[in-house]
C-alpha positions as CSV (number, residue, x, y, z in Angstrom):
1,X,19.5,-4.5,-43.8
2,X,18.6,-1.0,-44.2
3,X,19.8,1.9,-41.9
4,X,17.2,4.0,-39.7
5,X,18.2,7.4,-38.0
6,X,16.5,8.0,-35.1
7,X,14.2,10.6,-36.3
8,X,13.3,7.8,-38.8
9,X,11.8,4.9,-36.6
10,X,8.1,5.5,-37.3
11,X,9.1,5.5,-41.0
12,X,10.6,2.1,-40.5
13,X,8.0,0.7,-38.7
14,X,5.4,1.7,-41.0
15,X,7.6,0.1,-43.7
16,X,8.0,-3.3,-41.7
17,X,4.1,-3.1,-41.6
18,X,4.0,-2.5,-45.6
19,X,6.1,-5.5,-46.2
20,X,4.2,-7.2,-43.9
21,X,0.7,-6.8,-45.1
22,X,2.4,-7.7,-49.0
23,X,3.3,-11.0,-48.1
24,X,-0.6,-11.5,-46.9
25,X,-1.2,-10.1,-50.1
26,X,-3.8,-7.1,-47.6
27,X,-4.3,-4.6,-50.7
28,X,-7.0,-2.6,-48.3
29,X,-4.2,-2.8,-45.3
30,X,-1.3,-1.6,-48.2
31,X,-3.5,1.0,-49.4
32,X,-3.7,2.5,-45.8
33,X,-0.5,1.8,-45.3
34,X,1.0,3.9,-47.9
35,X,-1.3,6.6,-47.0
36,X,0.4,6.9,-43.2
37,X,3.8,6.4,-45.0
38,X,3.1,9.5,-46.9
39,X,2.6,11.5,-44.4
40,X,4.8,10.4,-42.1
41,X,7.4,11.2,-44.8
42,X,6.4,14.4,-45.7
43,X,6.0,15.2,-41.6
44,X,9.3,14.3,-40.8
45,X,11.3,15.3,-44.1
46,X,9.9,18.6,-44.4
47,X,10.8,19.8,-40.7
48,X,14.8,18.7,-40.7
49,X,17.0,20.3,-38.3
50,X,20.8,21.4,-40.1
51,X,21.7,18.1,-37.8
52,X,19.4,15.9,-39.3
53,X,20.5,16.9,-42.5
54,X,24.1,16.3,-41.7
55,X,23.3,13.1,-40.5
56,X,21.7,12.2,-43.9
57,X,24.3,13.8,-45.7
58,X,26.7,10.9,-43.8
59,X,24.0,8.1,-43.8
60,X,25.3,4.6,-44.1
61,X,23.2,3.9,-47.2
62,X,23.4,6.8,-49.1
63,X,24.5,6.7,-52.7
64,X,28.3,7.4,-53.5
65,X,30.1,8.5,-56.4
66,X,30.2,4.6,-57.9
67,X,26.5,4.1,-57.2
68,X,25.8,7.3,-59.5
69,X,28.2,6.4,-61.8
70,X,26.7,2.9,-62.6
71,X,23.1,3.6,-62.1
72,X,23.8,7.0,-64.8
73,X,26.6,5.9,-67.3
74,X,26.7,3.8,-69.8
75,X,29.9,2.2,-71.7
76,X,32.1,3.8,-69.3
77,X,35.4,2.9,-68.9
78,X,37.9,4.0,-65.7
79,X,41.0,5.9,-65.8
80,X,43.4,4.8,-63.5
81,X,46.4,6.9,-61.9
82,X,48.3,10.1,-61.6
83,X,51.7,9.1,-63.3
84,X,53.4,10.1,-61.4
85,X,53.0,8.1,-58.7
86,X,50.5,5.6,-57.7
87,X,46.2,5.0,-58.4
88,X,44.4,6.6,-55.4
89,X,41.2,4.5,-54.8
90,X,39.2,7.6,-53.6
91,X,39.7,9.6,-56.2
92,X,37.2,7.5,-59.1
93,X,37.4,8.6,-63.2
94,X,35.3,7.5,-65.9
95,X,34.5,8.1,-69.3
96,X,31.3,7.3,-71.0
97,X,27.6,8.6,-72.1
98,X,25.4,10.0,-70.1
99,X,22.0,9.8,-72.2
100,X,23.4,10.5,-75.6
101,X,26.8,13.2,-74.3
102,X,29.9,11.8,-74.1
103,X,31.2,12.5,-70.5
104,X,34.2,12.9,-67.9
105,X,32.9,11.9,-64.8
106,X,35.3,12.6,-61.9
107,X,33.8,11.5,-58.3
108,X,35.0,10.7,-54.4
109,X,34.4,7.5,-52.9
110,X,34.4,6.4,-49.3
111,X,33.8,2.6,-49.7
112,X,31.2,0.2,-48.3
113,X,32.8,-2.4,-45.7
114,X,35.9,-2.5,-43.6
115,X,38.0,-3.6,-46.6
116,X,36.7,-1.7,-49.1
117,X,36.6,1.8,-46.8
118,X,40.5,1.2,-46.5
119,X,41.0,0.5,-49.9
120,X,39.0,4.0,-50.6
121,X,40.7,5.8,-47.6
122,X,37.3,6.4,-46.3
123,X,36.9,8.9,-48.9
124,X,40.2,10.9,-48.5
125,X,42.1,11.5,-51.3
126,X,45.7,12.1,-51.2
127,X,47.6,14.2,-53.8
128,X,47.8,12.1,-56.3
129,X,43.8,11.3,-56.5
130,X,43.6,14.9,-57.4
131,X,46.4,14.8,-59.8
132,X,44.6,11.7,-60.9
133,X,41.2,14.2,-61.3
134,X,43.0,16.9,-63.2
135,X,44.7,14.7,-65.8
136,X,41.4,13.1,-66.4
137,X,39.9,16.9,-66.6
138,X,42.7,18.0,-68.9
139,X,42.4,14.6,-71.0
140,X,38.3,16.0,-71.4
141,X,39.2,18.9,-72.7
142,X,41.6,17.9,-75.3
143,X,38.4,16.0,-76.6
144,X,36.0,18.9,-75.7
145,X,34.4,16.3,-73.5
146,X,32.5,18.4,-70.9
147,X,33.4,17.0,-67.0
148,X,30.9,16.1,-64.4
149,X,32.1,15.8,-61.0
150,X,30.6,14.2,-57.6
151,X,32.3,15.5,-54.7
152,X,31.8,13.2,-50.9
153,X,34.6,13.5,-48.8
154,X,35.0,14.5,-45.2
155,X,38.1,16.5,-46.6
156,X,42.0,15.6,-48.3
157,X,43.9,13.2,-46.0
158,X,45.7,14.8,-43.6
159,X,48.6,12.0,-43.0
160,X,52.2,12.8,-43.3
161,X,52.4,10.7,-47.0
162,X,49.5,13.2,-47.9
163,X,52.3,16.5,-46.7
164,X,55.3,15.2,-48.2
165,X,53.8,14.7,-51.7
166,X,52.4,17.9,-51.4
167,X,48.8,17.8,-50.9
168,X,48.4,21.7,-50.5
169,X,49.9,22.5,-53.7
170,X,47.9,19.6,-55.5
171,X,44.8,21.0,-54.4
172,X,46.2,24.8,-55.4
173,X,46.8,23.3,-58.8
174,X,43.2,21.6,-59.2
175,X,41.5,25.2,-58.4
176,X,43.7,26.9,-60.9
177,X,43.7,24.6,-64.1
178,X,40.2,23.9,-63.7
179,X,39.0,27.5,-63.1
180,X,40.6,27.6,-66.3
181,X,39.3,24.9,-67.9
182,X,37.8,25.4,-71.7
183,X,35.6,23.1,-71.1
184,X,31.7,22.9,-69.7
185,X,31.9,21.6,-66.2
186,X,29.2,21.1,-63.4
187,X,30.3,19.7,-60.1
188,X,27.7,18.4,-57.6
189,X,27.6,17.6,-54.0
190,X,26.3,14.4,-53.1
191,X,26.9,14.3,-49.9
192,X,29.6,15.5,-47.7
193,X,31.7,18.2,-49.0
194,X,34.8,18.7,-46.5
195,X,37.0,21.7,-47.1
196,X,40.1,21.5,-49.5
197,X,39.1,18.0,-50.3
198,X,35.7,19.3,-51.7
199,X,36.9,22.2,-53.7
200,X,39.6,20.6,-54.9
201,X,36.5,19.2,-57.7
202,X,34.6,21.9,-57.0
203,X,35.6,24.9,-59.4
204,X,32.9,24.3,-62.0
205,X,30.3,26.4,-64.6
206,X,27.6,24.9,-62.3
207,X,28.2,24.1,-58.3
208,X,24.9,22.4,-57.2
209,X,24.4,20.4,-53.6
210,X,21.6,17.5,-53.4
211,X,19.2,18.5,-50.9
212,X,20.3,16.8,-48.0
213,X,24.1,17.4,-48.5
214,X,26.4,19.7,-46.6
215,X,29.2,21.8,-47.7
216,X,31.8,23.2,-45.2
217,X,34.8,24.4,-44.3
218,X,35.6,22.3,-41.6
219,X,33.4,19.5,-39.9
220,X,31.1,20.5,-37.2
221,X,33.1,18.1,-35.2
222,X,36.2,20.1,-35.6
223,X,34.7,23.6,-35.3
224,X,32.7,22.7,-31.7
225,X,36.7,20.9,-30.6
226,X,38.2,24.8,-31.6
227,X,35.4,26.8,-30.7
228,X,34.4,25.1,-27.1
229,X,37.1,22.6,-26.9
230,X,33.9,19.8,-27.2
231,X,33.2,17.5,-30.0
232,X,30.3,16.8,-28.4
233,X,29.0,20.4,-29.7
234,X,28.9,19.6,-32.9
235,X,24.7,20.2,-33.3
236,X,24.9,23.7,-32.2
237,X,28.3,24.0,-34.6
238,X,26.0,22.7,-37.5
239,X,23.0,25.2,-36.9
240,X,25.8,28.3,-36.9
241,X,27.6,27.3,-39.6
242,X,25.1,27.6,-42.2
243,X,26.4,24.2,-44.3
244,X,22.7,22.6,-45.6
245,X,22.4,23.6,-49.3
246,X,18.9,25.5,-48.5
247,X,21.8,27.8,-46.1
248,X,24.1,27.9,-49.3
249,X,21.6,28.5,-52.1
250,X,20.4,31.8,-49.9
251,X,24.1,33.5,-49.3
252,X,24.3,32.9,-53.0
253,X,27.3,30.5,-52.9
254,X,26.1,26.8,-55.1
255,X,23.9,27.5,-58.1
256,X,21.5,24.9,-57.4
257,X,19.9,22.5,-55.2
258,X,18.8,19.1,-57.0
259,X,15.5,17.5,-55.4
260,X,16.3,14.3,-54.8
261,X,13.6,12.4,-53.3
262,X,12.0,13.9,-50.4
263,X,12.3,10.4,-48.3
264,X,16.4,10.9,-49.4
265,X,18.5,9.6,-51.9
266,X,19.8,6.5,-49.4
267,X,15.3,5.2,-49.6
268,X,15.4,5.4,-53.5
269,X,18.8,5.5,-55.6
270,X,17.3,5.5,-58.8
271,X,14.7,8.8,-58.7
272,X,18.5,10.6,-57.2
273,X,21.0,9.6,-59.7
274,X,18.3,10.5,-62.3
275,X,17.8,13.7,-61.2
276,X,21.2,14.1,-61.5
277,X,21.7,13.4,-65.2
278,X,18.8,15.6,-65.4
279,X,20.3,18.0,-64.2
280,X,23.5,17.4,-65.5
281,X,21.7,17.3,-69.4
282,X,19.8,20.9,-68.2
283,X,22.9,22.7,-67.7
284,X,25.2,21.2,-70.3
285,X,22.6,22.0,-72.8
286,X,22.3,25.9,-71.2
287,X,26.4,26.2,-71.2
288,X,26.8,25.1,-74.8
289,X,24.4,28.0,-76.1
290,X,26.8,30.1,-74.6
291,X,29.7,31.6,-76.3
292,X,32.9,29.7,-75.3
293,X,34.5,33.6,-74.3
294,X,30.9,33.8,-72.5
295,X,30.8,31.1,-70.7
296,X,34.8,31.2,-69.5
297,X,33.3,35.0,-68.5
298,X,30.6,34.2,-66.7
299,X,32.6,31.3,-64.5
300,X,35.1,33.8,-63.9
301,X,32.0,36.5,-62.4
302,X,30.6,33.6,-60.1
303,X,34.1,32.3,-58.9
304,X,35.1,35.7,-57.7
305,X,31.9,37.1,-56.5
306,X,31.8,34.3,-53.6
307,X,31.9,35.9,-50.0
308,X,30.9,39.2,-48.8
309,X,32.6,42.2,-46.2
310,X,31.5,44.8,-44.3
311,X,34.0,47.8,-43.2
């Protein structure tokens, strides 16, 4: 069954109602229906708090990287493993088409279920999923395959498996080789993008958030527990922290916000993951007029012009 925030209880009920008056077959009660389902929508979606966005950006039924990946790719095939160590399940690499491009698409995945959360480490990676990421990045651009990737994570495991293989140094080493990466690449947020664990697939030609996706240093959970010793603050952490993608397309840090569907991606999959490729197709086609010396230029101008100071 479908997930309802709070602030989307009339939408549900109206929706109840719809499904209701279909299986009377009431085309005049459907028609009116829609109408109030509309506007209820557009009511509601276009007055979101930072919280409410957060909230989406976490919703139960949202879209994650493997949803994308099936509903956009075709003949794809998955690359498993670091070697050096082990596979890390929420760390996900496939190649395949995207409309007619051959593509690398590199993506985080928390899971569905109790079982298949675990298996995914609720969207954690450990070291070796990004060492997984970078030799599926560096296997690209030996092909001049351009890279996609979908970054959801609430930020790199933290455990003391995660320390001892070095998980600050395999991050480090993901924002190095792919800043220098001779290949297009356009990285997306989909949902949540926690700290290291986010920019760890973030360097990137293109850095674009969905609509209702957040993008943060640390959780809001985490800031309120340092800043006012409460969790329980984490609502008025959101609103100061400036993490929606609307906050983060106006300080001039993420390239783009992608519209997915006004009602949110989680209430149609299919209208978000194709405005992804969209997009995806867009900016590919915009970075392969440019000059390879060009484009490596330009990447290096917008990685290093993030962030601003005042004396």
């Amino acid at each position: 069954m479908a997930t309802y925030l709070d602030f989307e209880q009339k939408i549900k009920f109206i929706q109840e109602d719809i499904i209701s008056a279909q299986v009377r077959h009431d085309e005049g009660a459907l028609e009116s229906l829609q109408k109030d389902l509309d506007k209820a929508v557009s009511k509601i979606f276009n007055n979101l708090s930072p919280f409410q966005k957060l909230q989406l950006a976490r919703h139960l039924d949202r879209p994650y990287a493997l949803d994308y990946i099936n509903l956009i790719m075709r003949d794809k095939y998955e690359i498993h493993g670091d070697r050096h160590f082990r596979d890390d399940a929420a760390i996900l690499c496939y190649i395949g088409y995207i409309g007619d491009e051959k593509v690398m698409v590199i993506g985080e995945q928390k899971g569905r279920g109790t079982k298949n959360k675990i298996k995914r480490n609720f969207g954690m990676p450990h070291p070796e999923g990004y060492r997984k990421a970078l030799r599926a990045a560096q296997l690209a651009e030996k092909f001049n395959i351009p890279v996609l990737m979908l970054i959801d994570t609430p930020g790199a495991y933290p455990g003391i498996g995660a320390e001892e293989r070095n998980q600050s140094e395999a991050i480090a080493r993901n924002l190095i080789e792919l800043a220098e990466l001779n290949v297009p690449t356009i990285s997306v947020v989909i949902g949540e993008g926690g700290s290291g664990g986010a920019l760890a697939i973030g360097v990137a030609d293109r850095l674009a958030m969905m609509r209702y996706s957040v993008f943060s240093v640390i959780s809001p959970e985490g800031c309120s527990a340092i800043l006012w010793n409460d969790p329980a603050k984490a609502e008025a952490a959101t609103n100061a922290m400036k993490i929606t993608s609307s906050d983060l397309k106006d300080l001039d840090l993420i390239d783009d916000i992608i519209n997915e569907p006004l009602i949110g991606a989680h209430r149609n999959r299919d209208a978000a993951a194709t405005a992804i490729a969209d997009y995806f197709l867009d900016e590919l086609s915009k970075l392969r007029a440019m000059s390879s010396e060009d484009r490596m230029d330009a990447r290096y101008k917008r990685l290093t012009s993030a962030g601003a100071f005042a004396e």
